[in-house]
N, C-alpha and C positions, 0 to 999 in steps of 0.2 A: 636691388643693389646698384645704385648709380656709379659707382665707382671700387674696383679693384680692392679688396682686403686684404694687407698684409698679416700672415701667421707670425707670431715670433716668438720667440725662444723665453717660455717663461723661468723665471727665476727658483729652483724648488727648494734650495737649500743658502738662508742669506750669506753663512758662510765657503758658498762652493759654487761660481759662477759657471763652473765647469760641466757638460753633461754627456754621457753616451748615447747617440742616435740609437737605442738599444736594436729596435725594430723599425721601420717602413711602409706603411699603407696602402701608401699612393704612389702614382706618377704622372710625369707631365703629358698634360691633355686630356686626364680623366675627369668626369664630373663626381661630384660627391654629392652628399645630401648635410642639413646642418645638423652638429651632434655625432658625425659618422667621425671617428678615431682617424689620424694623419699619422702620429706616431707614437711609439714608447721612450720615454727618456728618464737616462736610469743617473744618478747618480750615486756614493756611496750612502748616504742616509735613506733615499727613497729611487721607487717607482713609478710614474706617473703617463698615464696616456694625455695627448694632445688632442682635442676634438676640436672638428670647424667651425666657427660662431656663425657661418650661414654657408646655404647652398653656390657652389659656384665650380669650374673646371681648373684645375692646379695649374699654376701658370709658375715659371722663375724656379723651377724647385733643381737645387745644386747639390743637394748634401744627399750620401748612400749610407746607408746602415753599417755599420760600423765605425763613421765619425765620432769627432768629438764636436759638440757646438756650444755655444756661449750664451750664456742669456742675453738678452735684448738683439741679437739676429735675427733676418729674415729667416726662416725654413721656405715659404713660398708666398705667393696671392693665390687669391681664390675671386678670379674674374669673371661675367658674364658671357663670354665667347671664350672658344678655343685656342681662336689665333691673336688671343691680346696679347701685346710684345712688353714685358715688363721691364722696367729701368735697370741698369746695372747694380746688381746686387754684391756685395762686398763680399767674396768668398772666404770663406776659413783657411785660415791663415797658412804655408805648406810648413810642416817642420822637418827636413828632414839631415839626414846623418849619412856618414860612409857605412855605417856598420848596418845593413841589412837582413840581418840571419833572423831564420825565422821564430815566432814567437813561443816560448813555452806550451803544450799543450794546456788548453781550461783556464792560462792567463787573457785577463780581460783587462785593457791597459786602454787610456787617451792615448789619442798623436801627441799633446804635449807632456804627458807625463813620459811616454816613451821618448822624446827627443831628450825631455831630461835624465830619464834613466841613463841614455847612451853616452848621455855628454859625461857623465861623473862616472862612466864606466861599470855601473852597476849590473851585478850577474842578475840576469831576467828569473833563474828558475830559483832564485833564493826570496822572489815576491809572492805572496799567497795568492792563489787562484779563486777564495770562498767569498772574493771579494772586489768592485771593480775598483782601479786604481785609477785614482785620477791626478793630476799635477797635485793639485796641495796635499791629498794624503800620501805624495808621496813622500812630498818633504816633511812631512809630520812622521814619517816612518823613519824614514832615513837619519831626522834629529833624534827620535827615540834610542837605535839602536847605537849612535855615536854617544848618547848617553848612558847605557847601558854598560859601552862597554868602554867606555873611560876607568883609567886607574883610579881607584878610589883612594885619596891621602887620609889621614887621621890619625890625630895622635897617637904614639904607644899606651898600650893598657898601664893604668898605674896602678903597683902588683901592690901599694899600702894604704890603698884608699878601699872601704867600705860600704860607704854612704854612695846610694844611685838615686837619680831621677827617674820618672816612666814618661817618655813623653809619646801624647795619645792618652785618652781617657773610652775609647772604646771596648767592645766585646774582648778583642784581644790584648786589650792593658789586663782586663780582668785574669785570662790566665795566664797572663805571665807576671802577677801579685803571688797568685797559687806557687808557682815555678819558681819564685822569688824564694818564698816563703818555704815551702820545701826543701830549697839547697840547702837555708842555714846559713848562709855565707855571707850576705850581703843586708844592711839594711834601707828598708824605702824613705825616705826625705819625703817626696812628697812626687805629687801625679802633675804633669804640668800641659794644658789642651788650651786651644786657640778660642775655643767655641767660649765666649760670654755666659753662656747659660749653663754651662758643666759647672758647679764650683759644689762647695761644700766635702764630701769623700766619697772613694770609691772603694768598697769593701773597708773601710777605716783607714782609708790612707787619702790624706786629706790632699784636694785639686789644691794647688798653692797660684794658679793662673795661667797664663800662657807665656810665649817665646820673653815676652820681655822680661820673664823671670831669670833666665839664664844667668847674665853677669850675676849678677845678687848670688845665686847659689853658687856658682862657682869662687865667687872670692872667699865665700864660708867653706871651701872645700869638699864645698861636693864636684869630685872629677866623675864619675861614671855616671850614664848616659842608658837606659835604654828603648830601642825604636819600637814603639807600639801601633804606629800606622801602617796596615797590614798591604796598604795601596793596590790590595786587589783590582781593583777599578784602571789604576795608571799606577805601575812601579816608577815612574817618574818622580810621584807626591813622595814614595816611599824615599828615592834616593835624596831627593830636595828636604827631607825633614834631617837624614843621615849629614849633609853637607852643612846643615844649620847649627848642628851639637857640637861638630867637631870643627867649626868655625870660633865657639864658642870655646874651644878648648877640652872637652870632654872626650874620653875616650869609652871602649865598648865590649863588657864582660863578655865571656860566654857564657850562656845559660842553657844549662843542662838535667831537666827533671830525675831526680834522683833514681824513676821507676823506667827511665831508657836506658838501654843498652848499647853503650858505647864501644867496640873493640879497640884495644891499645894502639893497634897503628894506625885508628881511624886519627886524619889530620881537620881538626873547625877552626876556621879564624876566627879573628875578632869580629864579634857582633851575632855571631850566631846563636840561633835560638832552637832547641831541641826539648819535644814534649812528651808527655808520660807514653809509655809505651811501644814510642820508636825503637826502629833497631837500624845503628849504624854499622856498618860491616869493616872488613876485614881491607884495609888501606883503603879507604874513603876519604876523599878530599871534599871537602866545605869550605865555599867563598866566602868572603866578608858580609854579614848580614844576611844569611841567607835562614830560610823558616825550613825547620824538618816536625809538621805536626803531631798530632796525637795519634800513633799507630803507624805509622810512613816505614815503609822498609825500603831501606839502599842499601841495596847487594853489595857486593863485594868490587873493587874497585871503579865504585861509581865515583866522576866528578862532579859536581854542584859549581857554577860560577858565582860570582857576587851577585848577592841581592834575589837567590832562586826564591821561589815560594813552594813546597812540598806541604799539602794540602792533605788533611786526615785521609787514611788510610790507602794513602799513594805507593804500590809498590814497584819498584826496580829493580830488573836484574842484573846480573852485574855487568861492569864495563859499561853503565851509560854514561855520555857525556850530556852533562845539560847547561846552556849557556846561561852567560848573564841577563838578567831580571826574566827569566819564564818563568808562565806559573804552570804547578800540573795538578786538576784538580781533583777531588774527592774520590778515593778509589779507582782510581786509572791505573792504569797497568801498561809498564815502556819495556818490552823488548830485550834481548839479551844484546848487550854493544850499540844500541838504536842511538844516535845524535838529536837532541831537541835542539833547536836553534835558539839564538841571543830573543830576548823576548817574545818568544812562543806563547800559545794559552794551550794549553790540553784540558780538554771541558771534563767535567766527572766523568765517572765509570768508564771513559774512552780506552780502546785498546790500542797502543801503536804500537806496529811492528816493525818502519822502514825509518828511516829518518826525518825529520822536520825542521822546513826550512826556517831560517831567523824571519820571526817574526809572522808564524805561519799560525793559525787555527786549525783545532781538530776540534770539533763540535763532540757536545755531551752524549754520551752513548753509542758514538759510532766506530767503527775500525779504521783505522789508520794505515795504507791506504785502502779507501772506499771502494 
């Protein structure tokens, strides 16, 4: 080795320059061997260790475990002697704030996502701990739930139009054709999906194309609308398909399978969607667009915000409040009075019994809290 090795900060995610020092190996003036691990560095997609690309003693090394560091940074050299004095290495950057108080327990945050948390005044314990935060996911979080929980506008239901669209040609357009078909009440126009390769019919209800169908059926009078992208993935696509119909001017039935059980003071707005064998309870509020699946029980006065997903055989006891776009999935079970937070995920069969923060995971099969 004729000359001093810089380590640096490799790149693991192209869109996340950001990393957690998760872990620490070394220090300055130890020797290593080449291949011997330096450190762990975590970002939210992955985990990766840093190993030496040749033998040498850590020389310049600035950063402690629990940093944040950046890709293309020095971490250290790895010189011939002890005592080689390495050039001024550019340290990480300080962020810091007045508001000092201590971190949430099991939060795992950057210095710069925490200087931005502090700056926009964000409550620390309403971030999920299942996961580390770094600056850009936080502003991916932060844009999520300001979407979420935006007023949703859309036209009034027009109580003498008949004729609907299904827009979505997935699994879930299919049973809400059934649910259609079922009420009685309504008839299908036609199925309308983005995807090029959908066309022809789905259960006999023929694809008529995608978004740029819209004008065209609306000047024929077809006003109603309904959402069949179930956006499990991102309620985002879901709200983004919702903002595009009723752009168009379309407004948004409720649809109620005939074999669920609705109680008289349960309250659904528009766009909701309720399937065979739910049971809604006794003054239940339902937000605009929200999903109550096939078997779902909401106790007695549960709220649902806009855009919920209630996932087959989801049951609630009463008095839960659940925010705008969370999903809760397949047989989970919430708590008598529990709070889910504004886009929550509650993974199947999950138990919770405490509250969950906006925007918080409870992983599939486990208790809530752990």
């Amino acid at each position: 080795m004729n000359s001093p090795i810089p380590v640096t900060i490799p790149l693991l995610n192209p869109n996340e320059p950001e990393a957690l020092l998760a872990a620490l190996y070394v220090q300055p003036g130890q020797h290593i061997e080449a291949g011997e691990s330096l450190c762990t560095l975590e970002t939210t997609k992955s985990t990766a260790d840093l190993h030496a690309e040749a033998s040498g003693y850590v020389s310049g090394l600035k950063f402690h475990a629990g940093q944040s560091v950046r890709a293309g940074q020095t971490l250290c050299y790895l010189a011939e002697t002890p005592d080689w004095t390495p050039p001024e290495i550019s340290s990480q950057p300080e962020y810091t704030t007045n508001d000092q108080s201590p971190l949430p327990e099991g939060l795992r945050i950057t210095q710069p996502a925490l200087a931005l948390a502090r700056q926009i005044k964000l409550d620390l314990s309403t971030l999920p701990s299942d996961r580390l935060i770094t600056e850009a996911s936080l502003r991916d979080l932060v844009e999520t739930r300001e979407s979420i929980q935006a007023e949703f506008s859309h036209p009034p239901l027009l109580t003498d139009s008949s004729d609907l669209i299904i827009y979505g040609g997935g699994g879930h357009a299919k049973a809400l054709i059934d649910v259609v078909r079922a009420m009685g009440v309504y008839q299908i126009t036609g199925i309308l999906d983005d995807n090029p390769v959908l066309r022809g019919d789905l259960l006999g209800v023929p694809v008529l194309g995608g978004a740029e169908q819209l004008p065209q059926l609306y000047q024929q009078g077809v006003g109603l609308a309904v959402n069949a992208v179930g956006g499990i993935g991102d309620v985002k696509i879901r709200i983004q398909i919702f903002e595009r119909l009723a752009q168009a001017g379309f407004s948004f039935p409720t649809l109620i399978h005939p074999r669920a059980v609705i109680e008289p003071s349960a309250l659904l707005k528009d766009g909701v969607q309720v399937f065979p064998l739910a049971y809604v309870g006794s003054e239940v509020k339902a937000g605009f667009g929200s999903i109550i699946n096939t078997g779902a029980i909401i106790s007695h006065e549960c709220q649902l915000g806009d855009f919920v997903n209630i996932s087959p055989g989801v049951i609630l006891a009463g008095q839960v409040k659940v925010g705008n776009g969370a999903l809760i999935g397949m047989g989970a079970t919430v708590n008598l009075q529990v709070q889910v937070g504004a886009g929550a995920r509650i993974g199947n069969g999950a138990t919770v019994k405490t509250d969950v923060p906006a925007g918080g995971i409870v992983r599939a099969g486990t208790i809530w809290p752990g």
